[in-house]
N, CA, C and O atoms as a Maestro MAE file, in Angstrom:
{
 s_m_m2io_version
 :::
 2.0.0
}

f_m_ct {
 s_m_title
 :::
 protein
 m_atom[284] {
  # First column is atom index #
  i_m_mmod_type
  r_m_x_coord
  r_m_y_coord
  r_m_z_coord
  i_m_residue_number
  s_m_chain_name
  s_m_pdb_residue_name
  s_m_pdb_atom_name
  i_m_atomic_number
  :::
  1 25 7.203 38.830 -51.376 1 A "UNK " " N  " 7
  2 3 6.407 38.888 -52.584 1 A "UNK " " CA " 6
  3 2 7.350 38.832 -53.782 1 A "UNK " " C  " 6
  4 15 8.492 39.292 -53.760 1 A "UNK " " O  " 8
  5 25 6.731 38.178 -54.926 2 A "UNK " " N  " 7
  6 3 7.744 37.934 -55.795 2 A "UNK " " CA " 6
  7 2 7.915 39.686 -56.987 2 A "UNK " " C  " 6
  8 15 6.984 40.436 -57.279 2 A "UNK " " O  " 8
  9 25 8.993 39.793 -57.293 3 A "UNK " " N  " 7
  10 3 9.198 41.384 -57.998 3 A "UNK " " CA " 6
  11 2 8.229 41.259 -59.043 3 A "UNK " " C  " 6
  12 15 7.537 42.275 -59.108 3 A "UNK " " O  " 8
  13 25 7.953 40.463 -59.811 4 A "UNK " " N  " 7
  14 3 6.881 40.277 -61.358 4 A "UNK " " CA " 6
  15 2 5.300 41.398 -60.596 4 A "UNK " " C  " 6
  16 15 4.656 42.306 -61.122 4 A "UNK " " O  " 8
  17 25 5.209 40.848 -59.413 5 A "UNK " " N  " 7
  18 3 3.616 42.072 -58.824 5 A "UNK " " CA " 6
  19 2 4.172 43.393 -58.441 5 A "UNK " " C  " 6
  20 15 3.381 44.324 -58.593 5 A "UNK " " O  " 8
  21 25 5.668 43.777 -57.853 6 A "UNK " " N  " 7
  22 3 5.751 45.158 -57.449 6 A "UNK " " CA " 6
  23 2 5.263 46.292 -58.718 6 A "UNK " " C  " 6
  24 15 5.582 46.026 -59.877 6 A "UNK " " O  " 8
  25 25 4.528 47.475 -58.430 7 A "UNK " " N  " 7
  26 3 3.984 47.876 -58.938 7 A "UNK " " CA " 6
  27 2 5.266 49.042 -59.221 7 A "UNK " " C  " 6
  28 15 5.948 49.373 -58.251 7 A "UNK " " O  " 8
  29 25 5.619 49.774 -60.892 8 A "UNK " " N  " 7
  30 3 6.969 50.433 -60.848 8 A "UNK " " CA " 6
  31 2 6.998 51.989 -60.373 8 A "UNK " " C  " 6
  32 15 5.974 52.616 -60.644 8 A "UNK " " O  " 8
  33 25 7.910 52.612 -59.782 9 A "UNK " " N  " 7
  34 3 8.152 53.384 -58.971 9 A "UNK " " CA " 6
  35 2 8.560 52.922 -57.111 9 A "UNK " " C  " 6
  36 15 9.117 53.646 -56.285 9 A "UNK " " O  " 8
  37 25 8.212 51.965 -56.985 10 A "UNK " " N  " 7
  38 3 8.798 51.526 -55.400 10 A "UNK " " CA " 6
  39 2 10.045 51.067 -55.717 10 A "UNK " " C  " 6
  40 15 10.519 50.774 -56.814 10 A "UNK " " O  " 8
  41 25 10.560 51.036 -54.519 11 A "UNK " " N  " 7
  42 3 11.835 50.657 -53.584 11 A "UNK " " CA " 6
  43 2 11.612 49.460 -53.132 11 A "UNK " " C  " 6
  44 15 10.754 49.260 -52.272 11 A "UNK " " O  " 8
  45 25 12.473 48.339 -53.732 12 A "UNK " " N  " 7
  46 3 12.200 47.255 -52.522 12 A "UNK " " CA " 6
  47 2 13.715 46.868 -52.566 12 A "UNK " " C  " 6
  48 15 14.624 47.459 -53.149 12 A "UNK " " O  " 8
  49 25 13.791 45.192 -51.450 13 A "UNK " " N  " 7
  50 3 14.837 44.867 -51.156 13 A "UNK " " CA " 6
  51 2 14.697 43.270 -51.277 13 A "UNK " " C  " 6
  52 15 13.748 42.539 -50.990 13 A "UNK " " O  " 8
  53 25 15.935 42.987 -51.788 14 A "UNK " " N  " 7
  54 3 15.873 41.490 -52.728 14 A "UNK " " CA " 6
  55 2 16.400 40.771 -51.382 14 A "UNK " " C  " 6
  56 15 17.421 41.073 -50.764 14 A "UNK " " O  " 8
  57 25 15.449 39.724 -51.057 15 A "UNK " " N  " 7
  58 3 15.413 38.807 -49.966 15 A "UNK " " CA " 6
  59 2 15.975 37.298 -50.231 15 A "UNK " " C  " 6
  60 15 16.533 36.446 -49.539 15 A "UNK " " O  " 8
  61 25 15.543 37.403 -51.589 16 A "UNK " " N  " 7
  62 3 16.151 35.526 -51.789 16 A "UNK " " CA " 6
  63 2 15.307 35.768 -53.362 16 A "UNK " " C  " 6
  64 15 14.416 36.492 -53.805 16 A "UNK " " O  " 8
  65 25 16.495 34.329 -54.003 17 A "UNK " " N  " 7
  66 3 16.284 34.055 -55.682 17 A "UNK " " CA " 6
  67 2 15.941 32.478 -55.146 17 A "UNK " " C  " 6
  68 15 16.651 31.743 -54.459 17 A "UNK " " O  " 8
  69 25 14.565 32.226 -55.725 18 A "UNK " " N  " 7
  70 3 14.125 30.898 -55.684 18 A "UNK " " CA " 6
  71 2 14.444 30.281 -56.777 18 A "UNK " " C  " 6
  72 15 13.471 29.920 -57.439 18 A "UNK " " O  " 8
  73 25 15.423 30.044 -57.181 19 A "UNK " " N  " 7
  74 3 15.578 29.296 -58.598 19 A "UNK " " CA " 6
  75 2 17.152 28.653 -58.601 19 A "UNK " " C  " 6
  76 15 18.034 29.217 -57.953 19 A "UNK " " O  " 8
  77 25 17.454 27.288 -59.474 20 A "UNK " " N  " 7
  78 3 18.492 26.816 -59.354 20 A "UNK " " CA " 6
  79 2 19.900 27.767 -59.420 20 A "UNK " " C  " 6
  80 15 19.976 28.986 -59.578 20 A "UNK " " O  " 8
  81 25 20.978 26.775 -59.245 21 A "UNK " " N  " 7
  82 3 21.640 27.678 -59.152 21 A "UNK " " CA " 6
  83 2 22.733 28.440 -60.623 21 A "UNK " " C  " 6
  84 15 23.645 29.197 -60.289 21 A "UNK " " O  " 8
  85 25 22.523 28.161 -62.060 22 A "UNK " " N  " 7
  86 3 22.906 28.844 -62.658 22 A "UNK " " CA " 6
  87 2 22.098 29.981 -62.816 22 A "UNK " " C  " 6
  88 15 22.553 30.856 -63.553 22 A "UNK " " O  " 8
  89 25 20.817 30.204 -62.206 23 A "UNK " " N  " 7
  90 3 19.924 31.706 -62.833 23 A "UNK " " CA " 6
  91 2 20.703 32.148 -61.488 23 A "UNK " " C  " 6
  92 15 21.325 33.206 -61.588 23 A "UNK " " O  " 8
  93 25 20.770 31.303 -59.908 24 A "UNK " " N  " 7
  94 3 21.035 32.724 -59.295 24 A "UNK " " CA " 6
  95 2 22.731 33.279 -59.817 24 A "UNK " " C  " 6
  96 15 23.010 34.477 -59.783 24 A "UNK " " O  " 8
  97 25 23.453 32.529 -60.146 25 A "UNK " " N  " 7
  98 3 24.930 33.049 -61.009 25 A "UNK " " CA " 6
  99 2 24.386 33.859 -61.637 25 A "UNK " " C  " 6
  100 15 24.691 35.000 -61.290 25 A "UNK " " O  " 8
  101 25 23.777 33.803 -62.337 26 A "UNK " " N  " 7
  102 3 23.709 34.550 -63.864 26 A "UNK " " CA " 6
  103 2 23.204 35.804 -63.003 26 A "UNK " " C  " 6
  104 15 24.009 36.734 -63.046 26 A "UNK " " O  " 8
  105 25 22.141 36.032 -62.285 27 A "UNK " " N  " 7
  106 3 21.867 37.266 -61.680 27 A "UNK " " CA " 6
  107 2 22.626 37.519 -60.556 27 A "UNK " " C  " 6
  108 15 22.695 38.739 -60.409 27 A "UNK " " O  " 8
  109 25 23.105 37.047 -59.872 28 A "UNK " " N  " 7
  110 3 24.378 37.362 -58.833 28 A "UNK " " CA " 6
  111 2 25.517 38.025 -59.975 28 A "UNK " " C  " 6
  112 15 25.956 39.109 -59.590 28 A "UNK " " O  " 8
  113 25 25.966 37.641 -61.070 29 A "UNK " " N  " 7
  114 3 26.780 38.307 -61.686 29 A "UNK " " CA " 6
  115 2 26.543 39.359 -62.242 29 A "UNK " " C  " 6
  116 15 27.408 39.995 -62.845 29 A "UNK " " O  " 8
  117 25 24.741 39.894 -62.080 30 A "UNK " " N  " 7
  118 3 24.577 41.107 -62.651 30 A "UNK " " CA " 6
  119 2 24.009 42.187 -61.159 30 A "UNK " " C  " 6
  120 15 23.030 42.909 -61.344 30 A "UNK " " O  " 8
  121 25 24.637 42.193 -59.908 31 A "UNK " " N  " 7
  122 3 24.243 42.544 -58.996 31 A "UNK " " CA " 6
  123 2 23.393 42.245 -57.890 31 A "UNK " " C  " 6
  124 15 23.552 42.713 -56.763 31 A "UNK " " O  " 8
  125 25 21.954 40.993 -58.430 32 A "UNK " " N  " 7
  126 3 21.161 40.778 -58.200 32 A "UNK " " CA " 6
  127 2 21.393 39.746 -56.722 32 A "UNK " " C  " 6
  128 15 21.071 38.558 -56.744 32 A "UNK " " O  " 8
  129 25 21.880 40.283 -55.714 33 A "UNK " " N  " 7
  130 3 22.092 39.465 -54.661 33 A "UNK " " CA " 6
  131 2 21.392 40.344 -53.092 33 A "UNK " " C  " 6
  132 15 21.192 41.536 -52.860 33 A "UNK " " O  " 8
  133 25 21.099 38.611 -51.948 34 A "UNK " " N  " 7
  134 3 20.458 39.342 -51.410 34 A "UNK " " CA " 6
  135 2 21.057 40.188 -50.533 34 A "UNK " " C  " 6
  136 15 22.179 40.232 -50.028 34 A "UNK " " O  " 8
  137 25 19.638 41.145 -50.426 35 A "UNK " " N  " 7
  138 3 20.211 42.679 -49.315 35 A "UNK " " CA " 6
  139 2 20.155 44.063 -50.465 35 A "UNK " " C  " 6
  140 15 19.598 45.145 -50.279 35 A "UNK " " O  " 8
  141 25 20.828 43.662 -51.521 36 A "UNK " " N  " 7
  142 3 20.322 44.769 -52.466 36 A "UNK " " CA " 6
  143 2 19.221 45.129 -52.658 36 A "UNK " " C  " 6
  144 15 18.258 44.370 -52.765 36 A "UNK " " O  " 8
  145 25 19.177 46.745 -52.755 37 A "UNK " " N  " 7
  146 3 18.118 47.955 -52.898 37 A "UNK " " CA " 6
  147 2 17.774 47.976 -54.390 37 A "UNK " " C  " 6
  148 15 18.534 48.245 -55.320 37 A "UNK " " O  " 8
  149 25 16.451 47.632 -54.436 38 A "UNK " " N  " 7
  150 3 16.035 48.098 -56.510 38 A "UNK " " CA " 6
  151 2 14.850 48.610 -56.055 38 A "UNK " " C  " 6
  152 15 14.069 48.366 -55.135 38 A "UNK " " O  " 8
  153 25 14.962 49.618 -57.224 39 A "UNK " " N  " 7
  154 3 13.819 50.942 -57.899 39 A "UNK " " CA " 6
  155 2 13.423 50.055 -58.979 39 A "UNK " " C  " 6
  156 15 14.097 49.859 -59.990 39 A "UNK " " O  " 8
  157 25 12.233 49.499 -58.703 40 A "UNK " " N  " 7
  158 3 11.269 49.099 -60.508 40 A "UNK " " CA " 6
  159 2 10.511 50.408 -61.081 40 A "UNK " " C  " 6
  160 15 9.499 51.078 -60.873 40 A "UNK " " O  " 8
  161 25 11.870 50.336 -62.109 41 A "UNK " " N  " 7
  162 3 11.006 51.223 -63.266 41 A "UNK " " CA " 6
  163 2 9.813 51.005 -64.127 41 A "UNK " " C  " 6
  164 15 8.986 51.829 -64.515 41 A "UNK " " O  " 8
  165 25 9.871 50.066 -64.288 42 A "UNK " " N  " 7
  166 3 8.599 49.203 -65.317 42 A "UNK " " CA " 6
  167 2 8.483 48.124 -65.096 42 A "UNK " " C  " 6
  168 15 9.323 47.227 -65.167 42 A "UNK " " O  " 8
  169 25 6.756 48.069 -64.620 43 A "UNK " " N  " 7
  170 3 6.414 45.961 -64.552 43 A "UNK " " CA " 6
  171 2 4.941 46.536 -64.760 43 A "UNK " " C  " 6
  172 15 4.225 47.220 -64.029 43 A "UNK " " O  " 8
  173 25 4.726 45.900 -66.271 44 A "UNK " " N  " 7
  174 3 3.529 45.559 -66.915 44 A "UNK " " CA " 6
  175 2 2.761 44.139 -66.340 44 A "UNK " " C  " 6
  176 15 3.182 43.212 -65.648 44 A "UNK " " O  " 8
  177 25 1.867 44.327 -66.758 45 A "UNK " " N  " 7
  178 3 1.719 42.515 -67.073 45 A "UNK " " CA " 6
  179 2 1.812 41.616 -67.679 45 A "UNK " " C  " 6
  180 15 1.481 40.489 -67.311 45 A "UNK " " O  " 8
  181 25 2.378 41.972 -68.962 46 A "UNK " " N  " 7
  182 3 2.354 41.449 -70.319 46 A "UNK " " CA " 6
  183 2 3.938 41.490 -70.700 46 A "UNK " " C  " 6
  184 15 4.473 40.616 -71.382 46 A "UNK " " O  " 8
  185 25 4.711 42.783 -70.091 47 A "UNK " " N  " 7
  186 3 6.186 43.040 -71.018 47 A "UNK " " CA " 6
  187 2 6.983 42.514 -69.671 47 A "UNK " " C  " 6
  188 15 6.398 42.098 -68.671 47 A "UNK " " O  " 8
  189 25 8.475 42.605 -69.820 48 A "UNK " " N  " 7
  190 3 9.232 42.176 -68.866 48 A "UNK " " CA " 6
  191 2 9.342 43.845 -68.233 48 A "UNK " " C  " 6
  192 15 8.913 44.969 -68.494 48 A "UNK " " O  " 8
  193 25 10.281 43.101 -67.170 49 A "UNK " " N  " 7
  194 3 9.986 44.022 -65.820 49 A "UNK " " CA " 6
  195 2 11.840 44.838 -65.755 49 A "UNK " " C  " 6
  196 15 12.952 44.310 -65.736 49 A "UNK " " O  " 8
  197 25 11.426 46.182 -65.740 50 A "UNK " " N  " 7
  198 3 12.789 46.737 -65.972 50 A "UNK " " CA " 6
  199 2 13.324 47.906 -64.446 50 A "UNK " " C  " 6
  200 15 12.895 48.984 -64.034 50 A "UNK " " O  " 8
  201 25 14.183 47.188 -64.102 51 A "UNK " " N  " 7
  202 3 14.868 47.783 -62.687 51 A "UNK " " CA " 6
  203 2 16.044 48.528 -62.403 51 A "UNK " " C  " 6
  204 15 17.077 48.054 -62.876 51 A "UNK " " O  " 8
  205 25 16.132 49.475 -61.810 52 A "UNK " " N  " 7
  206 3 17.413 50.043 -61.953 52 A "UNK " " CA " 6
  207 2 18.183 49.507 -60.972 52 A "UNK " " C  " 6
  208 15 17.409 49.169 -60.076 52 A "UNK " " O  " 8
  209 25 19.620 49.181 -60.588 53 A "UNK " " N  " 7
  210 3 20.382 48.292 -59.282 53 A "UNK " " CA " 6
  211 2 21.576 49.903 -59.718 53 A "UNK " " C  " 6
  212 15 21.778 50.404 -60.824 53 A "UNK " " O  " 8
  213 25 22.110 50.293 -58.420 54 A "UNK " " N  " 7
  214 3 23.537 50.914 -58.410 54 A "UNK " " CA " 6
  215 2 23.611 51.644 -59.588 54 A "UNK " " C  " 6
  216 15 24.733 51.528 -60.081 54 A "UNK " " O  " 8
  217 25 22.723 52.488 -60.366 55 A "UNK " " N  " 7
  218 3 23.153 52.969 -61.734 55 A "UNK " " CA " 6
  219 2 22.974 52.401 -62.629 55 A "UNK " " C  " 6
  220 15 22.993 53.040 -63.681 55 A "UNK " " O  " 8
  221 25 22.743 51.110 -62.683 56 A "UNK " " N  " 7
  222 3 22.376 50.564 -64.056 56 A "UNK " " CA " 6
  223 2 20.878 50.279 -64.269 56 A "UNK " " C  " 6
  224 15 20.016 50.302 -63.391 56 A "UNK " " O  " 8
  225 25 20.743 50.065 -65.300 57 A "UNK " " N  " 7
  226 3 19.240 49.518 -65.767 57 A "UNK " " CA " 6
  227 2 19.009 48.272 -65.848 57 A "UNK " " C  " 6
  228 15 19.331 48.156 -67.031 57 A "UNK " " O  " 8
  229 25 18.614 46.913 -65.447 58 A "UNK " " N  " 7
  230 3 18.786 45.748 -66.085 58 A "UNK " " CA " 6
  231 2 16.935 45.262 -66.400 58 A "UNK " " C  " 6
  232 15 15.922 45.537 -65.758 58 A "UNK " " O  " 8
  233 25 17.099 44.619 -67.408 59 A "UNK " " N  " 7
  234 3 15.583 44.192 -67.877 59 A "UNK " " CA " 6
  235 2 15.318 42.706 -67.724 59 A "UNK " " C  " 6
  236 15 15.784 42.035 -68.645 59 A "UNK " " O  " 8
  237 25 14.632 41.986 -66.706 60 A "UNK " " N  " 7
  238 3 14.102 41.035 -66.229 60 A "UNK " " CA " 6
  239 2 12.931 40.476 -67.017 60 A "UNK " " C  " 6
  240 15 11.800 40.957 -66.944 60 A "UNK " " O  " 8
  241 25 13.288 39.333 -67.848 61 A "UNK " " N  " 7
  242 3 11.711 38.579 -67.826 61 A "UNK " " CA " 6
  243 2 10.648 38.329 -66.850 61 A "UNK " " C  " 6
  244 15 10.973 38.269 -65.664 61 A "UNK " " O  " 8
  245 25 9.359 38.167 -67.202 62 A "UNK " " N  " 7
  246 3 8.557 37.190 -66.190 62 A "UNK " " CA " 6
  247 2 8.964 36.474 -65.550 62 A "UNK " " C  " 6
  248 15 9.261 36.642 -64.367 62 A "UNK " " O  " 8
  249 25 9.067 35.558 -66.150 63 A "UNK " " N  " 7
  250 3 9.698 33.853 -65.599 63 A "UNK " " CA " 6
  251 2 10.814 34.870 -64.570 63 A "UNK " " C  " 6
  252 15 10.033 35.438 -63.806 63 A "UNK " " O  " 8
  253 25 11.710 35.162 -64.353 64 A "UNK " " N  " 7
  254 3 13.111 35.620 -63.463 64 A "UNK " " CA " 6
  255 2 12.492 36.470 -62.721 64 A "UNK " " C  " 6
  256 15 12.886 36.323 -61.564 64 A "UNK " " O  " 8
  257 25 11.414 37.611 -62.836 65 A "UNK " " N  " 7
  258 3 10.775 38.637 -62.075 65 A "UNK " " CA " 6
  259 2 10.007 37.848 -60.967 65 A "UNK " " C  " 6
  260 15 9.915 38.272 -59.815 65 A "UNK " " O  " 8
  261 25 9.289 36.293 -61.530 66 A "UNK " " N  " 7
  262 3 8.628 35.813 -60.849 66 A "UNK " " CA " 6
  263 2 9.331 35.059 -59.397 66 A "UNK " " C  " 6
  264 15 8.984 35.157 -58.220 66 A "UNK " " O  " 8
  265 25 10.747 34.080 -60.203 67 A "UNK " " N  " 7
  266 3 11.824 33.933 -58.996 67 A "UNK " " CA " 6
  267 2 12.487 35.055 -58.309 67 A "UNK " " C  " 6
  268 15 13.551 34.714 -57.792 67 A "UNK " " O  " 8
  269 25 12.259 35.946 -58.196 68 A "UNK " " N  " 7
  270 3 12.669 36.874 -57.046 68 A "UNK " " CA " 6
  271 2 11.674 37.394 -56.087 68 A "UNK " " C  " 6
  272 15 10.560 37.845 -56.355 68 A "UNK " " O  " 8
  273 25 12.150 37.287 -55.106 69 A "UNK " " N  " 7
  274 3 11.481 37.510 -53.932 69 A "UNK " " CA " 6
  275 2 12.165 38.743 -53.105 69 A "UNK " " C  " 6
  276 15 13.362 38.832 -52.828 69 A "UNK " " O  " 8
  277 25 11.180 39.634 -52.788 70 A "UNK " " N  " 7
  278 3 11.387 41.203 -52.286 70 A "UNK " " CA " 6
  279 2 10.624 41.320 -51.235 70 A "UNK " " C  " 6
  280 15 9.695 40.582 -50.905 70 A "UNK " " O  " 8
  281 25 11.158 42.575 -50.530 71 A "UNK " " N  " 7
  282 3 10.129 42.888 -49.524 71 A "UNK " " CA " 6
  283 2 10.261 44.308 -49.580 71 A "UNK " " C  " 6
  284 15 9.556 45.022 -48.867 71 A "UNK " " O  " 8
  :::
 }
 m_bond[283] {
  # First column is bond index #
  i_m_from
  i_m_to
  i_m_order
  :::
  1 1 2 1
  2 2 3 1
  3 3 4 2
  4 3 5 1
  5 5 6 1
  6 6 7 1
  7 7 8 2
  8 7 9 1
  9 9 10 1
  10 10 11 1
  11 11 12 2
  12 11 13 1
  13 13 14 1
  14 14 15 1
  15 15 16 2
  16 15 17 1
  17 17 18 1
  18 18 19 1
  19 19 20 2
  20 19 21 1
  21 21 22 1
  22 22 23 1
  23 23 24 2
  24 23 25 1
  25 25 26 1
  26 26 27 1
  27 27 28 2
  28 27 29 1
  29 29 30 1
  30 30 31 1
  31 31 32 2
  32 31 33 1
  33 33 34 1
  34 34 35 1
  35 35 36 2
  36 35 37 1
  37 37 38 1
  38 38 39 1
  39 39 40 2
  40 39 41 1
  41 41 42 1
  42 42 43 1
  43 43 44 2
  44 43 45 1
  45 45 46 1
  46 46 47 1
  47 47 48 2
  48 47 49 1
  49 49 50 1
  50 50 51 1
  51 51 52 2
  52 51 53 1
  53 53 54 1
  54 54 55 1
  55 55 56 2
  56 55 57 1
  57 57 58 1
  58 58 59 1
  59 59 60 2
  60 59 61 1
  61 61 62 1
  62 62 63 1
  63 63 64 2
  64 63 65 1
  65 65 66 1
  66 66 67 1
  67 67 68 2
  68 67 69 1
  69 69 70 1
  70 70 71 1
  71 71 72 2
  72 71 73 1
  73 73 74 1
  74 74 75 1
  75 75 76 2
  76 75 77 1
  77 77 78 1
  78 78 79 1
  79 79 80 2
  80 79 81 1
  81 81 82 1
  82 82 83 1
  83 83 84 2
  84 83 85 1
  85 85 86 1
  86 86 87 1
  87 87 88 2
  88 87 89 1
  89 89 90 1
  90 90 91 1
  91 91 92 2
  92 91 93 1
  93 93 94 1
  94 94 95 1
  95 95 96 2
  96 95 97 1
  97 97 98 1
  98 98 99 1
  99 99 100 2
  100 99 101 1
  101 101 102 1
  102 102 103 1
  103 103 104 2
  104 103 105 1
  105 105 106 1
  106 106 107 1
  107 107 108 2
  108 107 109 1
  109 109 110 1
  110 110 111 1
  111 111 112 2
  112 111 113 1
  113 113 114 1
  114 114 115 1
  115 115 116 2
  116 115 117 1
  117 117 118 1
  118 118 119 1
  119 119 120 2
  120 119 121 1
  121 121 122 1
  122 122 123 1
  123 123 124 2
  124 123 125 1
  125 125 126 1
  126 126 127 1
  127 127 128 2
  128 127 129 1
  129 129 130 1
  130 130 131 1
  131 131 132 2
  132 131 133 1
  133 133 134 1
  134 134 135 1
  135 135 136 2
  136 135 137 1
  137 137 138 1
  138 138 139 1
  139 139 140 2
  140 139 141 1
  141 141 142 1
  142 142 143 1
  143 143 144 2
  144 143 145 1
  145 145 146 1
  146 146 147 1
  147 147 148 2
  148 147 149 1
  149 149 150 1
  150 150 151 1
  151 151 152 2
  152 151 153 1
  153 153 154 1
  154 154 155 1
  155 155 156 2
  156 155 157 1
  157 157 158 1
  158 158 159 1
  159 159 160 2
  160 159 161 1
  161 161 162 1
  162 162 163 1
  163 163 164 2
  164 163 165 1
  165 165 166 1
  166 166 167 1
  167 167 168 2
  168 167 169 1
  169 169 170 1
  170 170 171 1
  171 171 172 2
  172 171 173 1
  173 173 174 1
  174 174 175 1
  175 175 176 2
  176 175 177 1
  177 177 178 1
  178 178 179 1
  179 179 180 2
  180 179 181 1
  181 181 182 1
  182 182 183 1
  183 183 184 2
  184 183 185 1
  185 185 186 1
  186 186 187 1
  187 187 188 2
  188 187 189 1
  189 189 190 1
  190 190 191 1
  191 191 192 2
  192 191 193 1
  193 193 194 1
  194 194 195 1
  195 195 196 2
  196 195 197 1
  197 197 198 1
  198 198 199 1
  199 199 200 2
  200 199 201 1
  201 201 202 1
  202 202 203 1
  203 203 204 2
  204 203 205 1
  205 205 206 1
  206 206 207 1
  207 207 208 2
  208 207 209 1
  209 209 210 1
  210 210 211 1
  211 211 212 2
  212 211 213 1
  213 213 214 1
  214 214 215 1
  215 215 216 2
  216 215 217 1
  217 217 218 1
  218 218 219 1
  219 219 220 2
  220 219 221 1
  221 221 222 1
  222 222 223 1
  223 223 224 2
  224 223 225 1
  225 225 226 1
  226 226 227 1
  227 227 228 2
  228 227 229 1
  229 229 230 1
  230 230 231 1
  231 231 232 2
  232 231 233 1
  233 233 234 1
  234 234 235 1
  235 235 236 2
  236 235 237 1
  237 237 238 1
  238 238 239 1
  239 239 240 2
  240 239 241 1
  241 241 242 1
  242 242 243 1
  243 243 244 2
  244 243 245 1
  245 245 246 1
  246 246 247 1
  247 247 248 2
  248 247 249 1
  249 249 250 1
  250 250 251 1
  251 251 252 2
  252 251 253 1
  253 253 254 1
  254 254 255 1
  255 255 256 2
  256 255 257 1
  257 257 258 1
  258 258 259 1
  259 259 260 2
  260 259 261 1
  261 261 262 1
  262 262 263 1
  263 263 264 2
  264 263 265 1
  265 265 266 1
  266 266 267 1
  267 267 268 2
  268 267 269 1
  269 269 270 1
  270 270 271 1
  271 271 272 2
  272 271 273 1
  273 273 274 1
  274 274 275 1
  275 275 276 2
  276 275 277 1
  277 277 278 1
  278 278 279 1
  279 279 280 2
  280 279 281 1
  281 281 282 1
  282 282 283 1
  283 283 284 2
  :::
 }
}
């Protein structure tokens, strides 16, 4: 399922980035690779979607929430 529907407070685990390959760089360089564990703190429907990875916070658009795929 793509992260933009996880509802915030779960645990999921990043399975694959469907998108070319400078977004998956750009999020591979911010942790976002697969096998990693994220806590969604916030996913509206309207605002971007904000996740915590290893201690940090990072804040995801739609469009990028929508290319990730979790389970």
């Amino acid at each position: 399922m793509p992260l933009a529907i996880v509802e915030a407070g779960r645990r999921v685990r990043l399975v694959a980035i469907k998108a070319g390959r400078g977004l998956q760089g750009r999020l591979a360089s911010m942790g976002l690779v697969p096998g990693v564990e994220i806590e969604v703190l916030q996913n509206s429907l309207n605002g971007p979607c904000i996740v915590s990875l290893k201690g940090s916070r990072i804040i995801l658009g739609r469009g990028m929430a929508y290319k990730i795929v979790v389970t």
